[in-house]
Backbone as JSON, one array per atom type, in Angstrom:
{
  "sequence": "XXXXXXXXXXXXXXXXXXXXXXXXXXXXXXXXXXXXXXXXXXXXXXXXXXXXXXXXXXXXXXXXXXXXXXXXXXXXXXXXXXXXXXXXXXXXXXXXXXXXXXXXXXXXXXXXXXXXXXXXXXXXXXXXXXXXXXXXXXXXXXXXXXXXXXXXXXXXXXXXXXXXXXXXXXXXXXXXXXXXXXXXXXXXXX",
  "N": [[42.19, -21.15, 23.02], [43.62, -18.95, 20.47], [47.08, -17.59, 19.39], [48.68, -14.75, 17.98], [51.85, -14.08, 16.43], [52.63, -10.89, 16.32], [53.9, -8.6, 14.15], [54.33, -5.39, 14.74], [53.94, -2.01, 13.23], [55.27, 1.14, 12.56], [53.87, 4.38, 13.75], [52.96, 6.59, 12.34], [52.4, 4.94, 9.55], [50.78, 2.92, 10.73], [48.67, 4.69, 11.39], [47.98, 5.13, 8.6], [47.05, 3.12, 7.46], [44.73, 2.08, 9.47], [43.52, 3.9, 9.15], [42.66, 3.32, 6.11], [40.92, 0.95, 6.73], [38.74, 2.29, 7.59], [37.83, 4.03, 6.13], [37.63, 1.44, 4.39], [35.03, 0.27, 6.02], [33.24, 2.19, 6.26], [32.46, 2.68, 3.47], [30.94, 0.4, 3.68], [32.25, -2.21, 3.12], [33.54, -3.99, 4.24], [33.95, -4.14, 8.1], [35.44, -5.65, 9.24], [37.98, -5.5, 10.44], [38.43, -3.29, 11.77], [35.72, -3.76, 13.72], [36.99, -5.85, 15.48], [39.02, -4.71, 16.89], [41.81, -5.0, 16.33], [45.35, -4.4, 15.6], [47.13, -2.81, 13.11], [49.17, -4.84, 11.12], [51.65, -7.07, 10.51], [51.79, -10.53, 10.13], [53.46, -12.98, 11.76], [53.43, -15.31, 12.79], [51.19, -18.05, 13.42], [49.32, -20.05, 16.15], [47.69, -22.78, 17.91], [47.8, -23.02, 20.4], [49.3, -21.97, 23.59], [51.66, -21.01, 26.19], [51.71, -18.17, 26.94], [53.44, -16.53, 29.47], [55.68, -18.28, 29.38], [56.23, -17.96, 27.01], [57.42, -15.31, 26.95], [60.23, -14.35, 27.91], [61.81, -15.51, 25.69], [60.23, -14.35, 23.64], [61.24, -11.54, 24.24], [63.73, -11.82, 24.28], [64.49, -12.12, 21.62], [63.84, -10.19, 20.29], [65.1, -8.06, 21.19], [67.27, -8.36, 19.81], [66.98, -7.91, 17.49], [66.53, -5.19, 15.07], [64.76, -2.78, 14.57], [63.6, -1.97, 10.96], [63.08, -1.32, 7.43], [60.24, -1.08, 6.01], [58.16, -1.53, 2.68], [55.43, -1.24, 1.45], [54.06, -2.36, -1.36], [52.21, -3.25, -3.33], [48.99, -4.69, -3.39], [46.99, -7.06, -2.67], [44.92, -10.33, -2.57], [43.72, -12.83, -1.16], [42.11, -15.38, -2.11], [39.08, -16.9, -1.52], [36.85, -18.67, 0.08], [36.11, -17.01, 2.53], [37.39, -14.55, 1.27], [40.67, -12.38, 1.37], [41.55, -8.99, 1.58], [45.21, -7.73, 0.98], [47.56, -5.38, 1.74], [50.66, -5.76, 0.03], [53.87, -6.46, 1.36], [57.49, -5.14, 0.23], [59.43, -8.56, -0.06], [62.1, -8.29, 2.13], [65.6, -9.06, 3.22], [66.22, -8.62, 6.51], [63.02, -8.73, 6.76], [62.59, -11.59, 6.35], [64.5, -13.01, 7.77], [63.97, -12.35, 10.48], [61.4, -13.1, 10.43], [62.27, -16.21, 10.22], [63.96, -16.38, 12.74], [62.27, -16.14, 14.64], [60.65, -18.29, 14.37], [62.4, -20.41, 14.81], [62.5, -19.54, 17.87], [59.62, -20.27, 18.43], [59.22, -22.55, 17.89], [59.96, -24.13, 20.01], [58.05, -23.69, 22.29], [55.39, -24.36, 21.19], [53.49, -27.06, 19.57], [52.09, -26.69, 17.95], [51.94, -24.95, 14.87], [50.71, -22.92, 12.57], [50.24, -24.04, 9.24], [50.52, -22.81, 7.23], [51.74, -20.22, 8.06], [54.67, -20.83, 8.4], [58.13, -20.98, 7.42], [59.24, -20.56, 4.44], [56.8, -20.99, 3.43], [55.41, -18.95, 3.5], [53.46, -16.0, 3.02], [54.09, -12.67, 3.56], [51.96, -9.96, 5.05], [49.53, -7.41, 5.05], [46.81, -7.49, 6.47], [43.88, -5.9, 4.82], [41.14, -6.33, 4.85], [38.97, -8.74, 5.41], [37.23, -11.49, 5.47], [35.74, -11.85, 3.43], [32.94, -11.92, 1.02], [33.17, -12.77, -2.49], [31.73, -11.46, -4.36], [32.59, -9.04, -2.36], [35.1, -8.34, -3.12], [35.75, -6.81, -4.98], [34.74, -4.31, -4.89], [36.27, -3.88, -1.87], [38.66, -3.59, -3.76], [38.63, -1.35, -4.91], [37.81, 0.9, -2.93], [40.42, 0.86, -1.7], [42.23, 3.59, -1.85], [45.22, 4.33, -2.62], [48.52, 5.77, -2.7], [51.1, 4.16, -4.08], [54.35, 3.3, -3.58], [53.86, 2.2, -0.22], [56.1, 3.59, 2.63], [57.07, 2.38, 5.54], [58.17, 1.59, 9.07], [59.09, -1.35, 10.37], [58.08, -1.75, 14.07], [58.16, -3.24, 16.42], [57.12, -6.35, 18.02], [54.58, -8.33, 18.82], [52.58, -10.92, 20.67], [49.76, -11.97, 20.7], [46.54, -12.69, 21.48], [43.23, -14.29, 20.03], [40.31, -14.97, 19.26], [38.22, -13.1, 21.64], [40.09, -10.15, 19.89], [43.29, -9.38, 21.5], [45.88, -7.77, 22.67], [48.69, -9.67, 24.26], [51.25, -8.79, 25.23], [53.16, -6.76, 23.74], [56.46, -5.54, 22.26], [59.75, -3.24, 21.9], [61.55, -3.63, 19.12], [65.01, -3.88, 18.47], [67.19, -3.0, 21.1], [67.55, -1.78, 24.61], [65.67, -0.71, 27.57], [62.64, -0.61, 27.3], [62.59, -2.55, 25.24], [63.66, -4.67, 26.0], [61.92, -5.08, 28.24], [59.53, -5.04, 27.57], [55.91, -3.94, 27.25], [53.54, -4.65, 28.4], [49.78, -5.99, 28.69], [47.61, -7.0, 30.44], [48.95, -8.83, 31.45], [50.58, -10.86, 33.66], [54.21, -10.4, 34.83]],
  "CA": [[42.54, -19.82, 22.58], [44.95, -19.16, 19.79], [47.93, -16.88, 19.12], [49.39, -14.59, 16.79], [53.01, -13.25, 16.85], [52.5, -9.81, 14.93], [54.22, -7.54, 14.04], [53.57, -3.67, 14.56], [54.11, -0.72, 12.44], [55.49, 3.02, 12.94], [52.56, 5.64, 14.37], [52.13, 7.03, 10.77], [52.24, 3.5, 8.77], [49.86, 2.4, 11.45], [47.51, 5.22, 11.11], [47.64, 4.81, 7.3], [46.46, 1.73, 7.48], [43.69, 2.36, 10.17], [42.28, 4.91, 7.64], [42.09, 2.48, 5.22], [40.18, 0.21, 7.21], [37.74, 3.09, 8.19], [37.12, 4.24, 4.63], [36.31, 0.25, 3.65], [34.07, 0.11, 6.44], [32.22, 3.46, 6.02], [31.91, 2.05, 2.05], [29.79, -0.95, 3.83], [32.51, -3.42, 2.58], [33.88, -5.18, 5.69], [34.14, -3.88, 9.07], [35.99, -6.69, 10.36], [39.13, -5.43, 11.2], [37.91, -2.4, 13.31], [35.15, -4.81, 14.88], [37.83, -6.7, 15.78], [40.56, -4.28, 17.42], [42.76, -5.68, 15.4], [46.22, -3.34, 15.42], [47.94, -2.67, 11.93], [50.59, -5.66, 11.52], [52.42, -8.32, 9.82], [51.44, -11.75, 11.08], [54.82, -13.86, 11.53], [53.38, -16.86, 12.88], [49.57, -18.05, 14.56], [49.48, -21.22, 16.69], [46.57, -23.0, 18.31], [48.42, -22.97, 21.87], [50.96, -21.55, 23.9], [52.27, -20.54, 27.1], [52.35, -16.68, 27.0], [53.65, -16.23, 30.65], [56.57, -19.36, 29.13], [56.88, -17.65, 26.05], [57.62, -13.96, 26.82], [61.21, -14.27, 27.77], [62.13, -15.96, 24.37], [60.49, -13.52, 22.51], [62.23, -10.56, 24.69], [65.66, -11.54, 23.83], [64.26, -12.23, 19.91], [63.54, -8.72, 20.35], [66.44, -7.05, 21.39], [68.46, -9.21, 19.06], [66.48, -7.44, 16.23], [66.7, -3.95, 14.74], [63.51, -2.13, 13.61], [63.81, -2.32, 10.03], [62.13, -0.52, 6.81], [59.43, -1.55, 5.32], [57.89, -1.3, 2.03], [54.39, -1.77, 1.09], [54.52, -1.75, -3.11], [51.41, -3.85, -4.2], [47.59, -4.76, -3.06], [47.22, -8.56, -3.06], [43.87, -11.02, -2.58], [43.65, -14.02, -1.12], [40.7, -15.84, -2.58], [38.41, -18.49, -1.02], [34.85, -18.29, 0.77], [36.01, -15.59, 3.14], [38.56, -13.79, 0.74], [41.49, -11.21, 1.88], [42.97, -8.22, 0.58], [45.93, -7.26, 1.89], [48.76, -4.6, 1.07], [52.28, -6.74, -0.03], [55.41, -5.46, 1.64], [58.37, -6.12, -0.4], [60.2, -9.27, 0.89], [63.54, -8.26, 2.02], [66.52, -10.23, 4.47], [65.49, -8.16, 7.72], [61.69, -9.34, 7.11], [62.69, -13.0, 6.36], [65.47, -13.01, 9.21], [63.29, -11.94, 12.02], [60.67, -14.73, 10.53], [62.72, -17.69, 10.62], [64.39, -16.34, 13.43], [60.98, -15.91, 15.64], [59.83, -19.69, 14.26], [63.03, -21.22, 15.43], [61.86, -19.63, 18.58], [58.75, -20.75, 18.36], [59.16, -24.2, 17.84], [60.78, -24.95, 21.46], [57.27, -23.64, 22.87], [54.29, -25.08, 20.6], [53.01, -27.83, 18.85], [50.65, -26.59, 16.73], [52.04, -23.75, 14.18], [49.94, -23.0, 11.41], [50.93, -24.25, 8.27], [50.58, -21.23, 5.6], [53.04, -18.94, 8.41], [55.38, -21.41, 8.46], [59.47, -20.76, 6.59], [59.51, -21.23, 2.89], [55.22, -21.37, 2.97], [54.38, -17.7, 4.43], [53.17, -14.58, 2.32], [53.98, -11.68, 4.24], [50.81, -9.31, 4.16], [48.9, -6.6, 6.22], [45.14, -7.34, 5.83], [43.29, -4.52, 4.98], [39.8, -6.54, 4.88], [38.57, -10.01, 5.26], [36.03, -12.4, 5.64], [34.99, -10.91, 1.87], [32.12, -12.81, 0.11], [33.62, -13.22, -3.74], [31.52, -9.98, -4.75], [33.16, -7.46, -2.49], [36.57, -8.34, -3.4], [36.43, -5.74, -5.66], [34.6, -3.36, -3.61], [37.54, -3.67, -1.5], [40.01, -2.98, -3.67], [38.36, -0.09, -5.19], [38.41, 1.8, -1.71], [41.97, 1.25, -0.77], [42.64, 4.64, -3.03], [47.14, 4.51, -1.87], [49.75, 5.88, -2.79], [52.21, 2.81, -3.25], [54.19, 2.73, -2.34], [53.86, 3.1, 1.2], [57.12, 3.45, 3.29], [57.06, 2.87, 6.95], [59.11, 0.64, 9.87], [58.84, -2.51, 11.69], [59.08, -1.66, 15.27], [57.54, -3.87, 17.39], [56.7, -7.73, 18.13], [53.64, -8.46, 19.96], [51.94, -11.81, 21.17], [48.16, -11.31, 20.43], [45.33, -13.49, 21.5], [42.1, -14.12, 19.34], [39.07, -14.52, 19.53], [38.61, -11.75, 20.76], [41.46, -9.87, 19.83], [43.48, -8.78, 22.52], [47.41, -7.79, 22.95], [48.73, -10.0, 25.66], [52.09, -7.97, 25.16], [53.86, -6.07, 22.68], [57.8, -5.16, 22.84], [59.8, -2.73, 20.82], [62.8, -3.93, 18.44], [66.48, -3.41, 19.07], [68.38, -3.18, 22.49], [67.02, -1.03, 25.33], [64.96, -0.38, 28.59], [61.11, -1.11, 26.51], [62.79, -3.88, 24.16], [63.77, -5.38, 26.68], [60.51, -5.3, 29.54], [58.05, -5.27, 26.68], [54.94, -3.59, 27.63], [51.97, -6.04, 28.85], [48.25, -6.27, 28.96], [46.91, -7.62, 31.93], [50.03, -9.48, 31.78], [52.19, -10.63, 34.93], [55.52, -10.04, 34.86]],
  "C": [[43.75, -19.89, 21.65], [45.68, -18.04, 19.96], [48.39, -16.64, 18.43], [50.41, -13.68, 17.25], [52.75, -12.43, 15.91], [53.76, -9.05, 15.12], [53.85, -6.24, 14.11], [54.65, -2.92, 13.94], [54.58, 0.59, 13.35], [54.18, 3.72, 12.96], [52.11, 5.48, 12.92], [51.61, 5.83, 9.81], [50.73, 2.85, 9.21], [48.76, 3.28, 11.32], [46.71, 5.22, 9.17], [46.69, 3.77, 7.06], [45.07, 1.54, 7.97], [42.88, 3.09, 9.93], [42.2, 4.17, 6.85], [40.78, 1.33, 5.91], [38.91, 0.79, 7.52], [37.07, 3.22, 6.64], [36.35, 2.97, 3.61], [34.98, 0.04, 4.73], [32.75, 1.3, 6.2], [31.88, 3.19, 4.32], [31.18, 0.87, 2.46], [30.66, -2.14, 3.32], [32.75, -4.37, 3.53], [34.48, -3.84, 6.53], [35.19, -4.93, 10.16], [37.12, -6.37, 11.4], [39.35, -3.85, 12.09], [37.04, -3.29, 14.48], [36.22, -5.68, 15.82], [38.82, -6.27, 17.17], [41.18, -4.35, 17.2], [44.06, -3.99, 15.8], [46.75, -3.81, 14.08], [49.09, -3.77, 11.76], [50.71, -6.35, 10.23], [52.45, -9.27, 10.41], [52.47, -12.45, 10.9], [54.23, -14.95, 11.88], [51.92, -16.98, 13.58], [50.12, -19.76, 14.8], [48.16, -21.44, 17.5], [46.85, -22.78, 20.02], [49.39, -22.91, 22.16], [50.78, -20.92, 25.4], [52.48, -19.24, 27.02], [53.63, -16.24, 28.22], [55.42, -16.9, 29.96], [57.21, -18.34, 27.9], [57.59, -16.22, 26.05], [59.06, -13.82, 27.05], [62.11, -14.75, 26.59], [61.79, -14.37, 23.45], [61.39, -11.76, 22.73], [63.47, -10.58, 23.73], [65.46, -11.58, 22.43], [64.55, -10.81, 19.64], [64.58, -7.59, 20.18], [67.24, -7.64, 20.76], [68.18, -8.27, 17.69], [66.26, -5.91, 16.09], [65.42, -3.59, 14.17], [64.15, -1.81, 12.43], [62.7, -1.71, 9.07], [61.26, -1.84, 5.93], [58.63, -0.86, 4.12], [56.75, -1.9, 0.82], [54.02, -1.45, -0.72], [53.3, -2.51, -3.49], [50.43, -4.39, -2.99], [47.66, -6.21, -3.28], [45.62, -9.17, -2.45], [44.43, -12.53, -2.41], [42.54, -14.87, -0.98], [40.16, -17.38, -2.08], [37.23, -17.99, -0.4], [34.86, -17.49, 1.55], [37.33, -14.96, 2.65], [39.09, -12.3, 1.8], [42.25, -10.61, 1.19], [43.53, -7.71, 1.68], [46.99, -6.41, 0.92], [49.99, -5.96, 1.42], [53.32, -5.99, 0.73], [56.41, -6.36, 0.88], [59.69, -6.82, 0.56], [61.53, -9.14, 1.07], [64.33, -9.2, 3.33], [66.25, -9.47, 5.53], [64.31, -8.95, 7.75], [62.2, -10.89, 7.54], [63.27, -13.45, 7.6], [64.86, -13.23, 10.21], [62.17, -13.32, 11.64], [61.35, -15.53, 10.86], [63.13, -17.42, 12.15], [63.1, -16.63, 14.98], [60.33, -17.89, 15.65], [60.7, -20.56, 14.67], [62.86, -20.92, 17.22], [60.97, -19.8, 19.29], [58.55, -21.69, 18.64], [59.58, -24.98, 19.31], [59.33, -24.43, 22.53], [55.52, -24.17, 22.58], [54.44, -25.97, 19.44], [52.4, -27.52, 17.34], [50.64, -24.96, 15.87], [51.22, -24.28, 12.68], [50.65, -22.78, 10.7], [51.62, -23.2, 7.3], [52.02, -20.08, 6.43], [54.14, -19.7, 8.59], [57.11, -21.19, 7.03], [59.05, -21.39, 4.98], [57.43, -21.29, 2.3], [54.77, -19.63, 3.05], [54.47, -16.46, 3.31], [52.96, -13.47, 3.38], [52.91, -10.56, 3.77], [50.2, -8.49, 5.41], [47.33, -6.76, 5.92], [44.9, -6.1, 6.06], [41.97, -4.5, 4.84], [39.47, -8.07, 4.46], [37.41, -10.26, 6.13], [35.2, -11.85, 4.39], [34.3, -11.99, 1.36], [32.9, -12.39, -1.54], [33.12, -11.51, -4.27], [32.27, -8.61, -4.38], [34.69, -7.35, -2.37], [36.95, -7.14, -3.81], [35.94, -4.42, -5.45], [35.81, -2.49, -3.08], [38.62, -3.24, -1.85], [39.52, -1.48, -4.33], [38.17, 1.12, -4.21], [39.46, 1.76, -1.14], [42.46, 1.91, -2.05], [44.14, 4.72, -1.8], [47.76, 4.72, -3.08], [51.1, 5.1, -3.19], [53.36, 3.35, -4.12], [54.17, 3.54, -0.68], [55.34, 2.65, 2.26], [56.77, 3.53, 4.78], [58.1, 1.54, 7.82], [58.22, -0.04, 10.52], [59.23, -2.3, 13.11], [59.03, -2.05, 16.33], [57.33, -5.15, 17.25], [55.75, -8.03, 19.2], [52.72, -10.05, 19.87], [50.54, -11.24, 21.45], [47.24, -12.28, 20.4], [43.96, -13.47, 20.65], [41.14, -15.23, 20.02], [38.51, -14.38, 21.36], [39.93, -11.43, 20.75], [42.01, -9.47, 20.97], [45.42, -8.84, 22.57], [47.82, -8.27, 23.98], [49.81, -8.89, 26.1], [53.22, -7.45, 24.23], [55.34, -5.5, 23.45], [58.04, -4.46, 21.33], [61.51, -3.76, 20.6], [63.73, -3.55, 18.86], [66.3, -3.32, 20.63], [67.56, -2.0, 23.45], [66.03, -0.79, 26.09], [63.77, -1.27, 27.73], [61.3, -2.55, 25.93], [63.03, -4.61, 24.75], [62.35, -5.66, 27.72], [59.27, -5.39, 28.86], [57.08, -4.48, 27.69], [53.54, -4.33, 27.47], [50.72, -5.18, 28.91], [47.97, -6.96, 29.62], [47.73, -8.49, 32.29], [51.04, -9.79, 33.16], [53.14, -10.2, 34.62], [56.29, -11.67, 35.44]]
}
């Protein structure tokens, strides 16, 4: 089973987003990321294996160390290969970067096996908004994400997220306090 540390979005940001995903699927372009469950995010890091139960007090205190922070989605981006992805850009500022390195130096004291591309100095911060695209409906795709850009919304969450299938093991909110601290689990012990 693998793992992805995401990031989550503000309500509205997050529903933005989750309408976009509806409107490419109801255009027949990709359904993936409703099929999926998928929640609205920013992927900071995926790894092939990990200790959730090991890792959850690390990323706690990451957590409450870190301030929800604005975000600012300014450009549509493609990442091209045999199952292409478009994704909205957020522009890279020292909060985003911060909380990355900061999460991968936490990281590193619990797995082996971080994938390369999310890795410091390699990683394109990005929200998919449709993949597994055959070459044709690239442009499909981008011709139904009709936005606004930019789009303003906050980082306010860090969640540990299992695939295939998707599934939140447990999500916490940013900054200091009661939630940011106890995170809120999925079938999770304690």
């Amino acid at each position: 089973m693998a793992y992805a540390i995401e990031l989550f979005l503000d309500p509205r940001t997050d529903r933005t987003i989750h309408d976009l995903w509806k409107e490419i699927a109801v255009a027949g372009v990709s359904s993936y990321m409703l099929d999926t469950d998928s929640t609205p995010h920013l992927t900071l890091s995926v790894c092939d294996s990990l200790d959730p139960i090991a890792f959850r007090p690390a990323l706690e205190e990451l957590a409450s160390q870190m301030a929800p922070f604005r975000l600012v989605f300014s450009s549509l981006g493609v990442f091209k290969a045999a199952d292409s992805v478009v994704f909205l850009a957020p522009v890279v500022t020292a909060p985003l970067l911060s909380l990355h390195a900061a999460m991968h130096e936490v990281l590193e004291r619990f797995t082996a096996t971080p994938w390369a591309h999310y890795l410091p100095e390699r990683w394109v911060p990005h929200c998919t908004l449709a993949m597994k695209l055959l070459p044709m409906q690239v442009g499909s795709a981008l011709q139904y994400c009709k936005l606004d850009l930019p789009i303003f919304g906050r980082a306010q969450e860090i969640a540990l997220v299992e695939f295939f299938p998707v599934r939140t093991v447990y999500r916490m909110a940013l900054g200091p306090g009661e939630e940011g601290r106890r995170g809120r689990a999925a079938n999770m012990p304690e």
